[in-house]
N, C-alpha and C positions, 0 to 999 in steps of 0.2 A: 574931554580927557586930555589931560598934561602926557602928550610922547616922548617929554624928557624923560621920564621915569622911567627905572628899568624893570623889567616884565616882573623880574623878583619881587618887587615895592610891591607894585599891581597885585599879583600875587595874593599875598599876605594879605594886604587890604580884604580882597572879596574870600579870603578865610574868616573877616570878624562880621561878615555879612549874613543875615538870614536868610534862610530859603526865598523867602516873600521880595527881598530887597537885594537878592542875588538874579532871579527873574528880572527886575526893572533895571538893572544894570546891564546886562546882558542885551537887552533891546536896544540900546541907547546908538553902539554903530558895530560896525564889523570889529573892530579893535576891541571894544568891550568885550562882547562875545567871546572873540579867539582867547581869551584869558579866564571868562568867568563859565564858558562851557564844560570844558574839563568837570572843573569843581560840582556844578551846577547838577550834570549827568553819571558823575563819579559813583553813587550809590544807586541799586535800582532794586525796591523791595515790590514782590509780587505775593499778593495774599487772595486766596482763592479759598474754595470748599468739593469741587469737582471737578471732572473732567473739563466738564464746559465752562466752567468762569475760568480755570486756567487756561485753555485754551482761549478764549477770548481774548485773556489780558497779553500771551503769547506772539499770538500772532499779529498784534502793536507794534511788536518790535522787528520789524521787517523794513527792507526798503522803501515801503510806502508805505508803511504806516506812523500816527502820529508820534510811536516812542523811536522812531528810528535813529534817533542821536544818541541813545541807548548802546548802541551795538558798537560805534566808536568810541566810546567814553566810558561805559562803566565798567569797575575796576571788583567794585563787593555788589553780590548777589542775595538776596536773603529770601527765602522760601516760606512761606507761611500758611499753614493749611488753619482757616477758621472753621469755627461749630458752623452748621448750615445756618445761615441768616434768615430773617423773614421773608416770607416766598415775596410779599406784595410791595415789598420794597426794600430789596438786599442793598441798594447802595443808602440809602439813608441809616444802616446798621452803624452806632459808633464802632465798632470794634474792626471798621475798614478804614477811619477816618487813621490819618497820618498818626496823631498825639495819642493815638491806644496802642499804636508799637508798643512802648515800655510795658503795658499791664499784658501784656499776651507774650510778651520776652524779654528777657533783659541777659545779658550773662552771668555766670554768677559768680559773685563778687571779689571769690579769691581768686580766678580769671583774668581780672582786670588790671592794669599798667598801676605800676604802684602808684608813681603819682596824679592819679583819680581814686585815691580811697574814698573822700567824701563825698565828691563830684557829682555821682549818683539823688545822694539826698540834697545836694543844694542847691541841681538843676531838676529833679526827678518830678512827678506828682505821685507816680508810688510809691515815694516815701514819706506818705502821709497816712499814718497808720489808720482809718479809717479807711480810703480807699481801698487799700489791699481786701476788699469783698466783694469788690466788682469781679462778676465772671466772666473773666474773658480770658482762659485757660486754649491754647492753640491744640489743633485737634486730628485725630486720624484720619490722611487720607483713602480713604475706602476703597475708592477706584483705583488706585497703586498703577495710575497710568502714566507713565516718568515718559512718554514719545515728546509729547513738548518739552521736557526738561532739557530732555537733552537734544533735542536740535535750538534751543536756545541757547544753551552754553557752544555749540558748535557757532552759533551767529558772533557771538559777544568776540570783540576782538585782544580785550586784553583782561580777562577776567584774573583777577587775583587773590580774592578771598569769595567763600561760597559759605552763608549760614543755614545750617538746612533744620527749619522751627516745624515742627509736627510730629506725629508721636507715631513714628514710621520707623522701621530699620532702613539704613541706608542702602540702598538695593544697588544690584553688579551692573546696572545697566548706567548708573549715573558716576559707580565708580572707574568704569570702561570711559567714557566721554570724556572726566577730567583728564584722566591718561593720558587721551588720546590730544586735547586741545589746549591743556592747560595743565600741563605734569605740575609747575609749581604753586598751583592754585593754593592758596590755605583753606582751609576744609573745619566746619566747626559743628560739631554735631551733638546737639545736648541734652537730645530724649534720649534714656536709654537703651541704649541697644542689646540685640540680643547673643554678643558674641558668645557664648557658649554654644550654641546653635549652629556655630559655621563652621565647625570642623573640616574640612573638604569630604574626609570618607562617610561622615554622620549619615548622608542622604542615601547613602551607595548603602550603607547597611539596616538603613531604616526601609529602603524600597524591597530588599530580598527577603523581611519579612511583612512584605505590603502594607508597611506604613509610612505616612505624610508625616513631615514636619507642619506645623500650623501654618496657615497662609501671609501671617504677620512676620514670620521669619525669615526676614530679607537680608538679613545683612550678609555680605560677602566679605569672605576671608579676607580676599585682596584689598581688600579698603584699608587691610593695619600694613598694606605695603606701600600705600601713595605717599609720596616726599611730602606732599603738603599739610595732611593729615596731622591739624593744631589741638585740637580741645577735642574730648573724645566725653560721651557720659554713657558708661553701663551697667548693666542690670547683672547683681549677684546672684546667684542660683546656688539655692540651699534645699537640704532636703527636709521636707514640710514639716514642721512642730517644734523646731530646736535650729532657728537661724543662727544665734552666735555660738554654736559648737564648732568644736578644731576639730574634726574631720566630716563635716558634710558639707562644706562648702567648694565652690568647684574653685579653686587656687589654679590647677592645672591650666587654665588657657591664659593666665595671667603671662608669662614668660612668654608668649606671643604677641599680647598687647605690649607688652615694653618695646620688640623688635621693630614698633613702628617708628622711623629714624628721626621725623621732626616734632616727636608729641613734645606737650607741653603743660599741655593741663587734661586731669584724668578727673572726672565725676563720677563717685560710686553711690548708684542708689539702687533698691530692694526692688528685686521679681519679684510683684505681687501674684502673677500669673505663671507659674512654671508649668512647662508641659507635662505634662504626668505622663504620655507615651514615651516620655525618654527619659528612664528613671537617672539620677543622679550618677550611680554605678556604672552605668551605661557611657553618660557624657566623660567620666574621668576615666574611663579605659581608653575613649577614641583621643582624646586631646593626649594622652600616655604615650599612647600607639607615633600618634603624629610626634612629639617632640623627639621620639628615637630616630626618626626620619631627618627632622630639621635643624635638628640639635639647637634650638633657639638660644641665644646671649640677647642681654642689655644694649639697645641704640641709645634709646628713649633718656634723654635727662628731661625729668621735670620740673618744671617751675612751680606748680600748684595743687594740690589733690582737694575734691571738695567731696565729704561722707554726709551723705543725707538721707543716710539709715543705720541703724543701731548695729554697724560689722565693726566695731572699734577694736575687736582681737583678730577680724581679716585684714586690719590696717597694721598691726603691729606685726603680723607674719609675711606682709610684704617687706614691711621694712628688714627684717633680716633677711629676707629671699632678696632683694635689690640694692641697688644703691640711691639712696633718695637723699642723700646727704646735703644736696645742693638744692632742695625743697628750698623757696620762697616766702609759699603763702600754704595757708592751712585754713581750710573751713570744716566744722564739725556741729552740723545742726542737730543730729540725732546721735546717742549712745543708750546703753545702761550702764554700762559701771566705770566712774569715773577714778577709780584705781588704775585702770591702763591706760587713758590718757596719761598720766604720770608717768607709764613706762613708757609710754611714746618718743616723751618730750627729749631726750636724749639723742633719739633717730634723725633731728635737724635740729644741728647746730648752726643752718645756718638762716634760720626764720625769722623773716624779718615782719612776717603780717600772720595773725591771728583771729579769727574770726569765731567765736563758740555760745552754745545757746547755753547759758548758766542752769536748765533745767534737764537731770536727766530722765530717760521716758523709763516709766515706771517703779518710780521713785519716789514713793509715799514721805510725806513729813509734815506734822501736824503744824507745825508752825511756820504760819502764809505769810512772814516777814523776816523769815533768817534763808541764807543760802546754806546749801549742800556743801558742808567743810571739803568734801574729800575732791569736789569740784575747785573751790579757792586753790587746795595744792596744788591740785593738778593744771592751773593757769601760771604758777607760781614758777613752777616745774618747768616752762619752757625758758629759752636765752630771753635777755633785755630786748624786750619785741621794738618795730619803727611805729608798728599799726596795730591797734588792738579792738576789734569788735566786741562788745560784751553783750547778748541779746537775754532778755527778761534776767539780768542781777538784780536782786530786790532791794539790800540793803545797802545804806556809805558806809558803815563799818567796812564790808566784803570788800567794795571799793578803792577802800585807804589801804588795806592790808594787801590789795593782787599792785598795788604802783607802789606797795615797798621795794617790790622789784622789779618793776615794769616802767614806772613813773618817769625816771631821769631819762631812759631813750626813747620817749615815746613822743613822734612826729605827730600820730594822730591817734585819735582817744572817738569811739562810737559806744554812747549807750544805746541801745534800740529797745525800744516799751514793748514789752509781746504780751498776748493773750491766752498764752498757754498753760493751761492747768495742770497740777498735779493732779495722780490719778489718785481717786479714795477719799477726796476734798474736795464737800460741795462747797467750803466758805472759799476755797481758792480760785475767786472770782476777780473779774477787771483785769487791771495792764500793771504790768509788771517791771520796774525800775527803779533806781534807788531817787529817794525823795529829795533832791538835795535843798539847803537853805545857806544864805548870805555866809554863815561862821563854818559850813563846812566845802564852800567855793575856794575861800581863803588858801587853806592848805592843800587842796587839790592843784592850785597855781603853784605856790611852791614846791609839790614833789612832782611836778609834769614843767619842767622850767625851758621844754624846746618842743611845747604843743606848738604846733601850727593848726591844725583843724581838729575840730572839736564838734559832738552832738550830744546835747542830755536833755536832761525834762527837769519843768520848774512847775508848780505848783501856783496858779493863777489866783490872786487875792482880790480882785475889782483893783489894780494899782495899788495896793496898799502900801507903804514905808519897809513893810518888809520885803514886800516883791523887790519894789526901786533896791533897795540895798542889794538883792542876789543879782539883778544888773549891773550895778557898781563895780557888784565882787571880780567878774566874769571879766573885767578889767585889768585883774592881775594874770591874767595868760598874754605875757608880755609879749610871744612870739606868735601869737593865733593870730592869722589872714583870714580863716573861713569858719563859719560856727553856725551852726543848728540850732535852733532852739524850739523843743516839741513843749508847748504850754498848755497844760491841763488843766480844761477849766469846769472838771467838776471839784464842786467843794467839800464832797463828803469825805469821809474819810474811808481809806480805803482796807478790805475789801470793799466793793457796792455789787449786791444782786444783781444780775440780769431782770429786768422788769417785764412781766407779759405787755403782749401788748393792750390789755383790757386794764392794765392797771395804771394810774395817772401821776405823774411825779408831785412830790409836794411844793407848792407858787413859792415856798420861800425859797427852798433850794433850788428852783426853774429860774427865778429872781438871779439870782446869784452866777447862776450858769449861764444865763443868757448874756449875764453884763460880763463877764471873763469872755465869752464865744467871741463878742465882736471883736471884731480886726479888722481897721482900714490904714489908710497911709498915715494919717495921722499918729495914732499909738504905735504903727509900726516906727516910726521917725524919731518917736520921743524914748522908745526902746533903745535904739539904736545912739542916740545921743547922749541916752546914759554909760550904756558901755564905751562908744569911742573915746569920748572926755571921760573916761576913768581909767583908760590904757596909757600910760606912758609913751611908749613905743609908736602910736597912730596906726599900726600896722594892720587893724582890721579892715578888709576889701568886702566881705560878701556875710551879711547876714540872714540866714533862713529862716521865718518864721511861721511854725507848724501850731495851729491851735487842733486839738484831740481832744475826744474822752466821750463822744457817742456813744459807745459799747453800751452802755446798761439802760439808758434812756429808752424809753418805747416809741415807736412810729404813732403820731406824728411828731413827737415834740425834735427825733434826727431830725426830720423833713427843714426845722427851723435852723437847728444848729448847722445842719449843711450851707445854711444862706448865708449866716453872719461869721462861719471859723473860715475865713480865706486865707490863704497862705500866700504869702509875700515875700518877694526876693530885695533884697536890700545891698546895693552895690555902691561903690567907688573904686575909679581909675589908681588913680593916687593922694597921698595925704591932704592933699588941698583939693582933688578934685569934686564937682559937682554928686549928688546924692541922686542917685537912679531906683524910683519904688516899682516894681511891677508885680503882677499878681501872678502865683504860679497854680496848675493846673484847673483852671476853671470850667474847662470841657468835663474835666474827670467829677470834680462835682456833680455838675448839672449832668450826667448820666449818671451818676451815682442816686444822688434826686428823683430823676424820671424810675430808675430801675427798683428803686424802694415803692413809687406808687404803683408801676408796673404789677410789683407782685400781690396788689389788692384789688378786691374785684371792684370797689366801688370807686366811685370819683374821689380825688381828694377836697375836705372840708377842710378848714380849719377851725377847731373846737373856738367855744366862744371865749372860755378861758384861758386861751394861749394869746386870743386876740386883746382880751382885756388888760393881760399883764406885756406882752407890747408896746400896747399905746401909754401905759403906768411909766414904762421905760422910756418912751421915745414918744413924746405928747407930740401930735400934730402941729407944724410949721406954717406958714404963711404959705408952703407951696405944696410940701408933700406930706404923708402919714409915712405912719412909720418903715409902710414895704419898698415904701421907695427914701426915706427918709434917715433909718438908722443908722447910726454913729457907735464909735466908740465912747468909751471910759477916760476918763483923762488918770494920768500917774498922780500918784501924792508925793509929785516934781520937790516940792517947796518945803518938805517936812524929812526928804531922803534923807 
């Protein structure tokens, strides 16, 4: 190690290091160490399912035990309560290995530093739409025994951020600790809670007529008073049969939630489970009662609100109750009527990120390839966004028309393929995004002329001349650094059935599929060599490439496509420098693989006929057959 360098350099340095090659730096002498420790023990997630596996991993971090560099060095805490694993061998469960963090949490997206909007999908492996059916959903801890919690945040010496992932209210005993050890902790909480429930007198007037609040109802009032208290997610409580009506919803504890002085980001999602012992009437007289006492006012500016259930008129009447004018980011997964989005749009003027599922819930429309007009407006309807999410837009029509006014400031441009159906439409099947080809990439570069990140879906032809040209195209986003690209390599056209699984795909279209599936470094290379040399600018750093389109296909024939659609990160430093191919989430695969045989009782076969058309593909070599031997497709390079 060069001691000229200043600790800054050093620094910096083991910031572009991995976990794996920040370990072997770290060994090397005391001087590495003192630099690459920090960093090294700066994060310390613990993922348990009980009493005992937390306490287990708890008591690590002690003076003598092996995490005790833990207690002087980490700064974020992340709590993670998993499903109970398998009794006969809990540690070999993926969903404790490191790389299943993202599919059991991720933040959500309107959350996140603006400049990481793509970040997610170009480093991610959930964002490979496939993936996302792995179960690994983080889970209630049952035993609600926070003693280890908090004599572990009592150890930690400079704890600064605390993520608390399990589907628990945040109880007063873990909200007393940070208090007490760590007033300016940030605090990130993203199941939702049950703040209507925490009234302070609620309990006082539920016991004098001897009744309990549920035992899930932990969350303590004081939590919306801790300084650090950053991202908050909770549960609306309506009264049962008529959610978006303007008077059953409880608003009233709202104007306490804002008093919390450093929130930032608010998550509104739907009490599936309300307590029925404390009717509606009940909760809005106590929180009534309470604000004549506390006379609550606005702390709270937010940077972000994310609705991930259908109160899009409980969003619009906060907006006149607060002031949200300096809103950020916006995400909107769930609605029904997409007429008050439109009166939203007004209430942030100053939104620079958009995030909306183009489908609203329960919203019949017989034709499975046009969008919901009254949705177009109401995208239209916001200011010239930096960031725009679009999740299942079917058509480029819709597309051309939302970047008539979108287009010119838009930094970064997300199509996301969903699989969500309209209700009342059995033919409203498969993924959902607009189809694009080579002549309508063209003017998408023109009216988006300061994209820097980019994701959409291309339609996989075996390389054909039309493909190579929508590569070509993808050339005129003179300012794109980072780009996605989800390639769908079914050939039908779309809709496609969901197939039983007794039923067998037709070898010409398996044909067809299988030769689009594969993806190695090679095709990935000759992708990417089409679009650089057809940028002016050089400016592309990072290309993702996501092969899709499993959904409809039956078990076994995923079990192949899992093998051959690998996703591939495609990097360069700078305009001359070297071309870096690696593979991204391959674990998530190969448990996605195991979990599809998993849920069949018998061994896995491979039919005869899957094997025959295979070897048709990919004729045995001098060394390997095709399971070890498959290739890609070459482009039709020469005729582009």
């Amino acid at each position: 190690m060069d001691q000229r360098l200043p600790y800054e350099l050093w620094r910096q340095i083991c910031l572009l290091l991995s976990r794996q090659d920040l370990s072997v730096f770290m060994a090397i002498n005391n001087a590495c160490y003192r630099i690459s420790a920090p960093l090294y023990y700066e994060s310390l997630t613990i993922k348990f399912w009980n009493t005992q596996s937390l306490q287990a991993v708890v008591s690590e971090i002690a003076e003598t035990g092996l995490g005790r560099r833990f207690m002087s060095h980490a700064k974020k805490l992340r709590l993670i309560c998993l499903p109970q694993p398998a009794q006969d061998a809990p540690d070999e469960d993926w969903r404790s290995q490191h790389w299943a963090t993202e599919f059991i949490y991720s933040p959500p997206p309107a959350s996140m530093p603006m400049n990481t909007f793509l970040e997610p999908h170009i480093l991610g492996s959930s964002s490979v739409p496939e993936l996302k059916i792995i179960s690994a959903r983080y889970a209630v801890f049952k035993d609600r025994n926070w003693d280890p919690v908090t004599s572990l945040i009592a150890r930690l010496a400079h704890l600064e951020g605390l993520d608390f992932v399990m589907q628990n209210d945040f109880p007063g005993s873990l909200q007393q600790a940070i208090d007490q050890y760590h007033p300016a902790c940030r605090i990130n909480i993203w199941w939702r809670q049950g703040v209507g429930y925490s009234a302070p007198t609620l309990r006082q007037r539920l016991a004098t007529n001897q009744v309990r609040l549920r035992e899930e109802h932990e969350f303590d009032f004081d939590v919306l008073r801790l300084q650090g208290l950053s991202n908050l997610a909770i549960s609306t409580i309506s009264q049962w049969g008529s959610p978006e009506s303007d008077f059953d919803d409880l608003d009233e504890m709202f104007p306490f939630v804002f008093m919390a002085p450093n929130l930032k980001h608010l998550v509104i999602q739907q009490n599936t489970d309300a307590d029925t012992r404390t009717p509606i009437a009940m909760l809005k007289e106590e929180w009534r009662n309470l604000a004549t006492t506390y006379r609550p006012t606005q702390i709270a500016c937010l940077e972000s609100i994310t609705l991930s259930t259908k109160h899009e008129r409980l969003l619009l009447r906060l907006t006149s109750a607060f002031d949200l004018s300096l809103l950020k980011s916006l995400d909107i997964d769930e609605y029904a009527d997409a007429a008050v989005l439109a009166q939203l749009a007004p209430a942030f003027p100053r939104l620079e990120r958009l995030l909306i599922q183009a489908n609203p819930i329960a919203r019949p429309d017989p034709d499975v390839y046009a969008d919901i007009p009254e949705v177009l407006t109401a995208i239209k309807a916001f200011v010239p966004l930096k960031h725009l999410c679009l999740r299942g837009l079917r058509s480029v029509t819709s597309l051309m028309y939302i970047l008539e006014s979108h287009g010119p400031s838009l930094r970064g441009l997300i199509l996301q393929p969903t699989l969500r159906a309209r209700p009342r439409s059995g033919r409203d099947t498969g993924y959902k995004y607009p189809e694009v080809t080579a002549s309508d990439i063209t003017p998408l570069a023109k009216n988006c002329p300061n994209l820097e990140e980019l994701r959409l879906q291309l339609k996989r032809s075996r390389g054909s001349r039309e493909e190579c040209e929508a590569y070509k195209a993808l050339g005129g986003f003179r300012a794109l650094h980072s780009l996605v690209l989800d390639l769908h390599y079914d050939p039908r056209r779309r809709p496609v059935l969901q197939a039983p699984s007794s039923r067998e795909t037709d070898l010409d279209i398996l044909r067809e599929t299988f030769a689009n599936a594969a993806m190695d470094e090679t095709l990935a290379g000759a992708i990417w060599n089409l679009i650089s040399t057809s940028q002016a600018s050089r400016r592309l750093r990072n290309l993702r490439l996501v092969p899709f389109g499993a959904h409809p296909f039956p078990y076994p024939e995923t079990h192949l496509l899992a093998g051959f659609a690998r996703s591939l990160l495609l990097c360069v430093s700078s305009e001359r420098g070297p071309l870096s191919i690696e593979e991204v989430g391959k674990e998530a695969r190969d448990a996605w693989r195991e979990e599809q045989k998993a849920n069949r009782d018998e061994d896995f076969q491979l039919p005869e006929r899957l094997d025959r058309l295979c070897r048709e593909l990919w004729p045995a070599g001098s060394k390997d057959d095709w399971v070890t031997g498959w290739n890609s497709f070459p482009l039709e390079v020469e005729d582009a």
